[in-house]
C-alpha angles and dihedrals in degrees: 000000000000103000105098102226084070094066094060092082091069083065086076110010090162093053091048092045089045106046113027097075117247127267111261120255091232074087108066081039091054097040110046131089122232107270092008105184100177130026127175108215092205110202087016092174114171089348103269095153103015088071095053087046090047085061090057114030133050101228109034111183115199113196123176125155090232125101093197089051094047099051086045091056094039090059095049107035107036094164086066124092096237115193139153119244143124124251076242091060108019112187089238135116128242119278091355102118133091082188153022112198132191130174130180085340102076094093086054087060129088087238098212092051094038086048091048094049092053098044075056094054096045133104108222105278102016126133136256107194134181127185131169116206103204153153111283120221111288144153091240098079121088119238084226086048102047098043079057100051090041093046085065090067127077114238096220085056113051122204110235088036141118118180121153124185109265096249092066110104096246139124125247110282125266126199138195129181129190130188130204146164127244126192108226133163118228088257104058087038089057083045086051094049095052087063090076119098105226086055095045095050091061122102123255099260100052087040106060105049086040087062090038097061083043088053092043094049089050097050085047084057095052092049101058084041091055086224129106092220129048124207115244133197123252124180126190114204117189133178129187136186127176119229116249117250 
């Protein structure tokens, strides 16, 4: 994770963990390989994924280039294998890893060295997986909101993406993409929305009456539901390749 604006999220680690909704489980179900021993959880940030992954394998290894977010996860999740390091120069060795694991991280990467570092780090046949848990298309989100968020993301490298140059010793890609529905209230869903890091990264004043017509145009929403909460689209897209022999 090299790009710096993906180092902002270390400034808050306990906002982000507590308000951008965790990664589902269906995952960790998806990504893994059967009798996975070893899996690298790559961008680990607060431990969305790593404590679904310390449930299910015996060495979990949490790296994030981050020093806030390492000493974060390793507070909370002492059984993990916290250490600092880039998807460029993962602190693996060769050919150790079941799995290489990446959630919500993979558009920060430099997707041919990252690629590279994790067909290194790989055992032959092991998995390098990469998954986003987002927001779905909805009328709920704002256009002002939307170009800020976006602006954050480099064009050359989409978000909801995996493409590796084709040297690298990988299968062909697989993907799999699941939809579901969460009941929020405007409030938590402004609180969502300031986890972002091009959000996070305005100032103050540009921040705060963004969020607040956000927050206006939600509760508008609600009203006219007759609910407090509305329900808000989440979609989780995975892709997996094994690594050759």
């Amino acid at each position: 994770m090299t790009a710096q604006p993906g180092l902002v999220f270390g400034v808050d680690p306990a906002h982000y963990d507590q308000h951008r909704p965790a990664v589902p489980e269906l995952a960790a179900n998806w990504l893994l390989p059967a009798d996975c021993g070893v899996v690298v959880d790559v961008g680990a940030g607060t431990g969305h994924l790593t404590r679904i992954l310390l449930g299910r394998v015996p060495e979990v290894i949490a790296i994030d280039p981050d020093e806030h977010m390492c000493a974060w996860l390793r507070e909370r999740f002492p059984d993990a294998s916290v250490r600092v390091g880039s998807s460029e120069d993962l602190p693996v060795p060769t050919a150790y890893a079941d799995a290489v694991l990446t959630s919500n991280a993979w558009h920060w990467f430099d997707p041919g060295k990252a690629g590279a570092e994790a067909a290194r780090c790989l055992k032959p046949g092991g998995v390098l997986g990469v998954s986003w848990h987002d927001r779905g298309p909805s009328g709920l989100w704002l256009d002002e909101v939307q170009e800020v968020i976006l602006s954050a993301h480099n064009p050359a490298r989409p978000v909801h993406q995996l493409e590796l140059p084709p040297d690298l010793p990988f299968t062909p890609v697989e993907k799999h993409v699941v939809g579901y529905e969460r009941e929020m209230t405007p409030q938590e869903i402004c609180a969502m929305h300031s986890t972002y890091s091009a959000i996070i990264s305005l100032s103050d004043a540009e921040r705060e009456p963004l969020l607040g017509k956000l927050h206006d145009h939600l509760a508008e929403q609600a009203e006219q539901r007759g609910t407090p909460t509305l329900g808000v689209p989440f979609v989780a897209t995975m892709y997996r390749t094994h690594r050759l022999g």
